[in-house]
Kinemage of the C-alpha trace (Angstrom):
@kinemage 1
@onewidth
@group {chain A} dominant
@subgroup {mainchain}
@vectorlist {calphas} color= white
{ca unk a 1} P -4.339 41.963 -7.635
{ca unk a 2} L -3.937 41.699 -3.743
{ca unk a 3} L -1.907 39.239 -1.791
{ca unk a 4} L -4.592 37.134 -1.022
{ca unk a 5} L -5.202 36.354 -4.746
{ca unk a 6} L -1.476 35.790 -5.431
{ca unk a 7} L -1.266 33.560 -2.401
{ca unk a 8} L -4.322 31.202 -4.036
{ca unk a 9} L -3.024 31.586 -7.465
{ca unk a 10} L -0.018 29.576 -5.765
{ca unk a 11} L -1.667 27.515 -3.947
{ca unk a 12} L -4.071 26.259 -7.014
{ca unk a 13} L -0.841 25.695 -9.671
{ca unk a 14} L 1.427 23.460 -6.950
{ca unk a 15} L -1.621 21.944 -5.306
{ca unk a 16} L -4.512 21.425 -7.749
{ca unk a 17} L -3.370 19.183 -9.817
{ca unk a 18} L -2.270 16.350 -7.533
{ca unk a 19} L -5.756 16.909 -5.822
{ca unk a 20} L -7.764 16.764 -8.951
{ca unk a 21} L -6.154 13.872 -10.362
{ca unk a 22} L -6.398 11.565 -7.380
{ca unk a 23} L -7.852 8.623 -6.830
{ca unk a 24} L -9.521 6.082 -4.214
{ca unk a 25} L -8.275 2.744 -4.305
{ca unk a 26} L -10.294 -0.070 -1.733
{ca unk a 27} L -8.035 -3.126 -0.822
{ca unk a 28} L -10.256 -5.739 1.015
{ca unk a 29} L -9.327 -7.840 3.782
{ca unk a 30} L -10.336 -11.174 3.418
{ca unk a 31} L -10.340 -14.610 5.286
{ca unk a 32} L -10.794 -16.754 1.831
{ca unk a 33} L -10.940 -15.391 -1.828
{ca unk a 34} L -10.165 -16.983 -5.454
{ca unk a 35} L -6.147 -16.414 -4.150
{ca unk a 36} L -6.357 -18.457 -1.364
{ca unk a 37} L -6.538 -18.198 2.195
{ca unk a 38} L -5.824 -15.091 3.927
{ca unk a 39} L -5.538 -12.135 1.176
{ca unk a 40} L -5.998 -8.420 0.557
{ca unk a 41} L -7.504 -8.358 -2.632
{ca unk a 42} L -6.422 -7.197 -4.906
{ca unk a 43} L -3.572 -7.856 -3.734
{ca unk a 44} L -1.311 -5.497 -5.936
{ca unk a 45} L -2.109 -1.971 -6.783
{ca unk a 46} L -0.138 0.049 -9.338
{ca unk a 47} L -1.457 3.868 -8.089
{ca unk a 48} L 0.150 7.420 -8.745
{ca unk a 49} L 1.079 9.800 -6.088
{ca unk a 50} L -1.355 11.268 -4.135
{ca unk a 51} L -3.796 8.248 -4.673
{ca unk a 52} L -5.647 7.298 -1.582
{ca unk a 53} L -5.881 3.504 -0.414
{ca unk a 54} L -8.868 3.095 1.850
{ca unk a 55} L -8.011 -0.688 3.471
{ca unk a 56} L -11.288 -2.260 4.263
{ca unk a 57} L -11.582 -5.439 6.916
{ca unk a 58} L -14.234 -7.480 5.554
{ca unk a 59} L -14.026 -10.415 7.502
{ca unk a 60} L -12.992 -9.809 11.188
{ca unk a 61} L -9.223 -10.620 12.744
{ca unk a 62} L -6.960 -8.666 9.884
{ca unk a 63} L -5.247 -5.372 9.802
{ca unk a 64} L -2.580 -3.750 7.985
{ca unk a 65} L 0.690 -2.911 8.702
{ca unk a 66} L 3.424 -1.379 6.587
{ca unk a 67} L 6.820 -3.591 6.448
{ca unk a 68} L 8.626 -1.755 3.345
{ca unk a 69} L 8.053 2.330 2.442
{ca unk a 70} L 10.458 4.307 0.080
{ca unk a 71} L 12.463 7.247 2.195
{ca unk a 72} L 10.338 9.595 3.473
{ca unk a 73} L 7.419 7.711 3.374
{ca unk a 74} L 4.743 7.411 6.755
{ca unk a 75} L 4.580 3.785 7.655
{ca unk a 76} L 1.050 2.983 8.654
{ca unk a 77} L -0.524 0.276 11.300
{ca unk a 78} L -4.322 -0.436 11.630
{ca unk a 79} L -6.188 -2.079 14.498
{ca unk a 80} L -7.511 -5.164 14.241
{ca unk a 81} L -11.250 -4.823 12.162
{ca unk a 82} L -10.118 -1.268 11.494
{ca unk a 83} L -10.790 0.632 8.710
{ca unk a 84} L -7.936 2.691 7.569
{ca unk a 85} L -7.111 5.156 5.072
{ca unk a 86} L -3.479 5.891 3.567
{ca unk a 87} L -2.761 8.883 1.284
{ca unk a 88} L 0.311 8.250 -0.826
{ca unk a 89} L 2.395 10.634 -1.726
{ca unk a 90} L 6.479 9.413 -1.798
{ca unk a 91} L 7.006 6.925 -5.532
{ca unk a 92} L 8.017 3.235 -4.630
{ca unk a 93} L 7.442 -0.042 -3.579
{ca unk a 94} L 5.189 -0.567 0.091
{ca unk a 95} L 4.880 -3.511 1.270
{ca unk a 96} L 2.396 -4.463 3.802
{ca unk a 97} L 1.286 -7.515 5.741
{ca unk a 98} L -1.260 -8.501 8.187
{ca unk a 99} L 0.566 -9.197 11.449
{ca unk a 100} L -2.046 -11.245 12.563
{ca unk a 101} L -1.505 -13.362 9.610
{ca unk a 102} L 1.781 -12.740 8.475
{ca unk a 103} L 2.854 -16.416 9.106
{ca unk a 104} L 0.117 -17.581 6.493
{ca unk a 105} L 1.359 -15.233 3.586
{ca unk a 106} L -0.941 -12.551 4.365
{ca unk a 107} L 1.050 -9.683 2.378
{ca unk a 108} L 0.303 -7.508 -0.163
{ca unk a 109} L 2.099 -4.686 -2.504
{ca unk a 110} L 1.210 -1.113 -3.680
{ca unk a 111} L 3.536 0.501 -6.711
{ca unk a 112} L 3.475 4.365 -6.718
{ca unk a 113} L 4.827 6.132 -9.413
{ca unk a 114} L 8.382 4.941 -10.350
{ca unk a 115} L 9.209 2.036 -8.008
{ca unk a 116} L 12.223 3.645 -6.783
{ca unk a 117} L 12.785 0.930 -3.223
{ca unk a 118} L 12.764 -2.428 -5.715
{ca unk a 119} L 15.875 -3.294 -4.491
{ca unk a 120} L 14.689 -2.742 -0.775
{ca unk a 121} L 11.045 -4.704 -1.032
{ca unk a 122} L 13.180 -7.585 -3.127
{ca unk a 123} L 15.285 -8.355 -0.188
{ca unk a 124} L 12.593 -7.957 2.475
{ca unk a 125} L 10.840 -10.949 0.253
{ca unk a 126} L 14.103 -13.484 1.067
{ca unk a 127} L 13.332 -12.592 5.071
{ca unk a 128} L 9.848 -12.461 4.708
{ca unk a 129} L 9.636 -16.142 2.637
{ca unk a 130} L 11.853 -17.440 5.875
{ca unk a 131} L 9.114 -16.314 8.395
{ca unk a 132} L 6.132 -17.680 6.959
{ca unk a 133} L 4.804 -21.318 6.754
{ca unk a 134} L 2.283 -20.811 4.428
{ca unk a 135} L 2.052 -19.040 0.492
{ca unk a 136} L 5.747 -18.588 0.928
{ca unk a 137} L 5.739 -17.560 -3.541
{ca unk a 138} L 3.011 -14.987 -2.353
{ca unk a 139} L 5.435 -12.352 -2.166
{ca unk a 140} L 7.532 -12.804 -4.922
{ca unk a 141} L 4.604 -13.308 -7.684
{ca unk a 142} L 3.892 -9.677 -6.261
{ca unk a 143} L 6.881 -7.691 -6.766
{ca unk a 144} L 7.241 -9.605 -10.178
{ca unk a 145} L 4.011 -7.136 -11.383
{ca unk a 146} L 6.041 -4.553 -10.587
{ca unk a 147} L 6.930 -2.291 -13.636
């Protein structure tokens, strides 16, 4: 066996298995859905690491913004009508608005793995309620899903 075999032996039993197993999640961006005004839907995601969310702007004047990632985590920020995709690979709680929208409730949560920032996204959700005029319980039902 030479070294280049060893070195993809290695590379295949750390790295294989998080690439085999994951998946493609699409969260929508939408003006008006069964939820109301202003939503991603769905709205909360329960994904494992290494799961891909691909956020998709449907209707035109939303993008997506991370307001709450566990430690080490890449925060992420679209352009408006952009198409974006997020590979997630740190467990936790992310929370993530529209800043266009924020003030109407436009928010939304994604659970990966063991939801190790609760405590963190929970007391966002008391600032976040202050800010916003609109779907002000938005939030909260969210992180409630949370298991």
């Amino acid at each position: 066996m030479n070294y280049n075999s060893i070195a993809l032996s290695i590379v295949l039993v750390f790295f294989a298995p998080t690439m085999v197993g994951a998946k493609t999640w699409q969260v929508y961006m939408l003006n008006q859905s069964d939820q109301g005004a202003m939503v991603f839907k769905p709205a909360f995601i329960q994904v494992q690491p290494g799961d891909q969310v691909d956020f998709v702007p449907v209707d035109t004047g939303h993008n997506t913004q991370s307001v709450v990632v566990p430690e080490q985590a890449q925060p992420w920020q679209s352009k408006t009508d952009e198409k974006i995709s997020i590979k997630l690979i740190q467990e936790g709680v992310y929370v993530y608005q529209c800043s266009n929208h924020q003030i109407m409730g436009m928010v939304g949560v994604i659970q990966v793995g063991t939801p190790t920032n609760l405590s963190k996204a929970q007391a966002f959700a008391k600032q976040w309620q202050a800010e916003v005029v609109m779907n002000k319980q938005r939030l909260d039902d969210y992180l409630k899903k949370i298991k």
